[in-house]
SERO-4910 file (N, C-alpha, C, O; in steps of 0.05 Angstrom, whole numbers):
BEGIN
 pado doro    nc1    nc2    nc3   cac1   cac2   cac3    cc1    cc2    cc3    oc1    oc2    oc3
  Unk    A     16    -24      0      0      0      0     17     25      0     41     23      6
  Unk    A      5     49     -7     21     71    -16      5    100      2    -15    109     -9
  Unk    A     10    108     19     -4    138     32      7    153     13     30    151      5
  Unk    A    -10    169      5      2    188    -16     15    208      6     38    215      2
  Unk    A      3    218     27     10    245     42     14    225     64      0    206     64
  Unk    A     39    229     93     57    226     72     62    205     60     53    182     63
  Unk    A     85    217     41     97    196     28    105    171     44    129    169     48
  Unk    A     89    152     54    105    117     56     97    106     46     88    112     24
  Unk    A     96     77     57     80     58     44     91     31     56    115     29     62
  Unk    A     68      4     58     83    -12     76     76    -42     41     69    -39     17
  Unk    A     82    -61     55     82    -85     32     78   -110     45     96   -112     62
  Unk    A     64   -129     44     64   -143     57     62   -171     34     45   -171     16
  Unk    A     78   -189     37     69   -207     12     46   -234     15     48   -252     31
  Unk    A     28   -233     -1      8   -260      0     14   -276    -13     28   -272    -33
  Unk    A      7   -297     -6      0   -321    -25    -22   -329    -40    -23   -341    -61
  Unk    A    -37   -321    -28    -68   -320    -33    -84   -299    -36    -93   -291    -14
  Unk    A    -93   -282    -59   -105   -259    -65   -138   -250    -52   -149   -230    -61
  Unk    A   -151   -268    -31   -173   -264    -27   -188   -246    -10   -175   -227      0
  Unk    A   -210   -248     -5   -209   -230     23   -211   -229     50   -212   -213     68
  Unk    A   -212   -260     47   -202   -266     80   -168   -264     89   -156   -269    110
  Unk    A   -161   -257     67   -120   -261     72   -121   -227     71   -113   -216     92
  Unk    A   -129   -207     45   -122   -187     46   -141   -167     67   -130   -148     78
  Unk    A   -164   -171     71   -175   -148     95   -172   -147    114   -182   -130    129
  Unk    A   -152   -172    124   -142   -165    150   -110   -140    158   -102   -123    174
  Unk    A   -104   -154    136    -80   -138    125    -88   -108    123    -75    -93    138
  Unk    A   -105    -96    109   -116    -69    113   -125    -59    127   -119    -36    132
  Unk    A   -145    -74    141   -152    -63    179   -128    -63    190   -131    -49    210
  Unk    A   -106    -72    188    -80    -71    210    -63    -48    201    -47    -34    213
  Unk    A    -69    -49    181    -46    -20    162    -52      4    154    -33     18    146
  Unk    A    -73     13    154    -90     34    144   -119     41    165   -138     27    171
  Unk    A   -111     65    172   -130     83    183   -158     90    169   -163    101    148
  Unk    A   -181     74    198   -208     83    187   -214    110    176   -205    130    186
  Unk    A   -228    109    155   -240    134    137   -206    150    116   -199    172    109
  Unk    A   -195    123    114   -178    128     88   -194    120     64   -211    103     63
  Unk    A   -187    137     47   -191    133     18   -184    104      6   -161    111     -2
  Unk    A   -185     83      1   -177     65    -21   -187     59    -49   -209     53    -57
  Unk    A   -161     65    -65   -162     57    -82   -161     31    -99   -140     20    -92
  Unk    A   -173     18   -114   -166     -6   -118   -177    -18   -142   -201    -13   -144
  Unk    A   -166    -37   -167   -180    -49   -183   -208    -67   -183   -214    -76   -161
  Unk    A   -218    -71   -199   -247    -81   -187   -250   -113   -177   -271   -127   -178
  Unk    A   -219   -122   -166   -222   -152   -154   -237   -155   -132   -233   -147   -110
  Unk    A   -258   -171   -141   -285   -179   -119   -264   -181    -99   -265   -159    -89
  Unk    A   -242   -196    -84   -231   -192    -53   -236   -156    -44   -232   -150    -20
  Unk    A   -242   -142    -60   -239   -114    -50   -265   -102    -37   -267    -82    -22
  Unk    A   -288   -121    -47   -322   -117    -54   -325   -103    -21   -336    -81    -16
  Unk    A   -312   -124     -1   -318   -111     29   -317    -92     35   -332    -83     52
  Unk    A   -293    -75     23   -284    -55     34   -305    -30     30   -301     -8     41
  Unk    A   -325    -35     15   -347    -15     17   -359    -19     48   -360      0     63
  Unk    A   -368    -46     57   -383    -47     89   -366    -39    108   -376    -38    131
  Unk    A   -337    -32    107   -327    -22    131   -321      1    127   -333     13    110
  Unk    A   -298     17    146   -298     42    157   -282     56    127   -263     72    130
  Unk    A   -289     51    107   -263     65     88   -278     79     58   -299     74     47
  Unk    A   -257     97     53   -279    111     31   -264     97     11   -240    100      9
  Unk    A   -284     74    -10   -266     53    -32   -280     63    -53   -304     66    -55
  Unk    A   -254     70    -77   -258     78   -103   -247     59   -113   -231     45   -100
  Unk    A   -258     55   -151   -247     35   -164   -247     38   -187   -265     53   -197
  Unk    A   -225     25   -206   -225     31   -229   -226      1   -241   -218    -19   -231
  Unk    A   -240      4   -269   -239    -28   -278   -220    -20   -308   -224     -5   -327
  Unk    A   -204    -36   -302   -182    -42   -321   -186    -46   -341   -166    -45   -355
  Unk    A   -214    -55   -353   -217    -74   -378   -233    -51   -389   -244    -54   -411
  Unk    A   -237    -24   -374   -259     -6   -392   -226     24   -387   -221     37   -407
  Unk    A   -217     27   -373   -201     55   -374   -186     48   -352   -194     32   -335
  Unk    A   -158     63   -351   -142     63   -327   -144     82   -306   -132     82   -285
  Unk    A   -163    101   -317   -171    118   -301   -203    125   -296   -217    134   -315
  Unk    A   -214    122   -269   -242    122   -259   -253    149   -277   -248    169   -263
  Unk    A   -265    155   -300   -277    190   -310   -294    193   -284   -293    216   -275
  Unk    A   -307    178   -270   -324    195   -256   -317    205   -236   -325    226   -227
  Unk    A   -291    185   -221   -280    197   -193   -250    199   -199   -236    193   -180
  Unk    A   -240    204   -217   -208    203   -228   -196    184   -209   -174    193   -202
  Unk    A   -204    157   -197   -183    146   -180   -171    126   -206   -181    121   -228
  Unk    A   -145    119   -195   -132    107   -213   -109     84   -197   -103     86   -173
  Unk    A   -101     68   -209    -80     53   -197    -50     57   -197    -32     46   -184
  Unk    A    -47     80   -222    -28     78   -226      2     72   -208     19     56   -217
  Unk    A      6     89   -183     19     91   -169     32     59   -153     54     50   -148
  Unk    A     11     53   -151     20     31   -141     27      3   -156     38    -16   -144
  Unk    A     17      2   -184     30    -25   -205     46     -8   -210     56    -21   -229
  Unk    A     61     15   -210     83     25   -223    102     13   -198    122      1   -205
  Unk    A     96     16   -166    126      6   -148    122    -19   -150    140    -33   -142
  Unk    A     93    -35   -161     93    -68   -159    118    -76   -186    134    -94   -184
  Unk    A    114    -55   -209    141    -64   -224    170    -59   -223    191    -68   -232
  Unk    A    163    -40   -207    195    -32   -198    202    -55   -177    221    -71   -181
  Unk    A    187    -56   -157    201    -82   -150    201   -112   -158    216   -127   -146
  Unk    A    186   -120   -176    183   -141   -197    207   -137   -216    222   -157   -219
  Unk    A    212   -119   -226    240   -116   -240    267   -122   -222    286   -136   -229
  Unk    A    266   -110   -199    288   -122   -187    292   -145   -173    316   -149   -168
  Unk    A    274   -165   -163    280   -186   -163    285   -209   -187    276   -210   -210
  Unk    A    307   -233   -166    320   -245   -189    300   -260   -203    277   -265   -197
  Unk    A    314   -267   -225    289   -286   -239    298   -315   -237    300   -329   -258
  Unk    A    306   -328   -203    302   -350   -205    274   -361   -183    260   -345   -170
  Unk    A    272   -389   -185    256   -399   -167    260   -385   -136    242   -377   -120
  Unk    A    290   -384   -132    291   -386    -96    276   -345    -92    267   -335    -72
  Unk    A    278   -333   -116    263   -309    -98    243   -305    -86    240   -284    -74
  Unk    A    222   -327    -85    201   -335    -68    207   -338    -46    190   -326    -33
  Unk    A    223   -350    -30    249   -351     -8    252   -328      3    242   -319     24
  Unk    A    264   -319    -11    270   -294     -7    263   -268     -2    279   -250      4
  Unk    A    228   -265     -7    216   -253    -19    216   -226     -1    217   -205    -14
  Unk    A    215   -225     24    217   -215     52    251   -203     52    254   -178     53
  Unk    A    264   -211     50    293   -196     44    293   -170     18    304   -148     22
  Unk    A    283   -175     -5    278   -162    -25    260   -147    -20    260   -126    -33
  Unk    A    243   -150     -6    222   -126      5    230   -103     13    227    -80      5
  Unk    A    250   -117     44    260    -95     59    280    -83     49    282    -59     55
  Unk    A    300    -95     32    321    -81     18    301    -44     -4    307    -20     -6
  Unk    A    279    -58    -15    268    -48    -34    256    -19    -18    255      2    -30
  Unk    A    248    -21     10    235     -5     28    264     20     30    267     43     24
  Unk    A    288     -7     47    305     10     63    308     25     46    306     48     54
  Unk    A    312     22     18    329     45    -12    302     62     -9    312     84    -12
  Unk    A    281     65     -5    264     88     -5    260    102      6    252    125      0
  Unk    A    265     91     32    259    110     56    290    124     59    290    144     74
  Unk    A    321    114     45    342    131     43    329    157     27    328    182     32
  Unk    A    320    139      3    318    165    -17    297    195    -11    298    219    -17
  Unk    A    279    179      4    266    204     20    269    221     39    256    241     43
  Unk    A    298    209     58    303    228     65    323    236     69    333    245     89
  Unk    A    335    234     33    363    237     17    384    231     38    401    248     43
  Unk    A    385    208     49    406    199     65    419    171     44    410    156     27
  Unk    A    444    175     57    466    145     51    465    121     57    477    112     77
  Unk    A    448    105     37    444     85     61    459     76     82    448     71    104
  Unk    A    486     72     78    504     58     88    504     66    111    495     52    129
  Unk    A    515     97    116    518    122    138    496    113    151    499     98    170
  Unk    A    468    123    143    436    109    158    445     83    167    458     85    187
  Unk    A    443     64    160    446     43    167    460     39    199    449     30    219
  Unk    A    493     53    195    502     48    219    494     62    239    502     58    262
  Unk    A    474     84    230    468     94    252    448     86    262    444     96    285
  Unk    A    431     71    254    408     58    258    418     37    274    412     40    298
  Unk    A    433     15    267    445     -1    285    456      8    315    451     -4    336
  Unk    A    473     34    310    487     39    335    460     50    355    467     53    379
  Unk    A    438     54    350    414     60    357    410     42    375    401     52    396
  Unk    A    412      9    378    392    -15    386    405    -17    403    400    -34    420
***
C-alpha cells in the first residue's frame, strides 16, 4: 500500500489474493475513513461495508475512474519496480521478505536523501 500524504507505504506479501487473507491486512495498516483505491477484484467488494472511503477503477474499460479520477497507477508502477528487481530465479520466493526490505530500506534513504550505508550504521548503533 502507498499513503500518498505522507509519502510511505508498507508491503506485505500473499500467497493467496482473497479476502479473508487481504482485509485483514488493511484493517492492520490503514486508518479508518482512508480513501482506497483499488481495481475491481471482488476480494476488495468488502471494503465498501467497513470504515473506508473505496474507489475503483476497472481495467478492462479505462485506467482511469472518469467519474472519480481514482486510478492505480501509483501503485502497479512500485509493484514493477520491484518485480524488475527481483531475481528471476525460483529461490526469490524464499526470499521474498529480504527483497522487500532491501526495496523499502532504498526508499525511505531516498526520501530522506540519506546514505544508506551512513543510515544504516546509525540505525544499528541506535539498538
Amino acid at each position: 500500500g502507498i499513503y500518498r500524504e505522507p509519502k510511505q507505504r508498507f508491503l506485505v506479501p500473499v500467497e493467496i489474493r482473497d479476502s479473508q487473507t487481504l482485509i485483514p491486512i488493511i484493517v492492520a495498516n490503514v486508518l479508518p475513513g482512508t480513501t482506497i483505491i483499488t481495481d475491481c477484484w471482488r476480494s476488495y467488494e468488502i471494503l465498501n461495508l467497513l470504515d473506508f472511503t473505496h474507489l475503483t477503477v476497472n481495467h478492462s474499460l479505462n485506467f482511469v475512474n472518469p467519474e472519480t479520477g481514482a486510478h492505480t497507477n501509483n501503485i502497479e508502477s512500485k509493484r514493477w519496480q520491484i518485480k524488475r528487481g527481483l531475481p528471476e530465479t525460483h529461490s526469490r520466493h524464499h526470499r521474498l521478505f529480504l527483497y522487500l526490505g532491501e526495496y523499502l530500506w532504498f526508499k525511505i534513504c531516498a526520501t530522506e536523501n540519506k546514505d544508506p550505508f551512513i543510515f544504516f550504521l546509525r540505525r544499528v548503533s541506535q539498538l
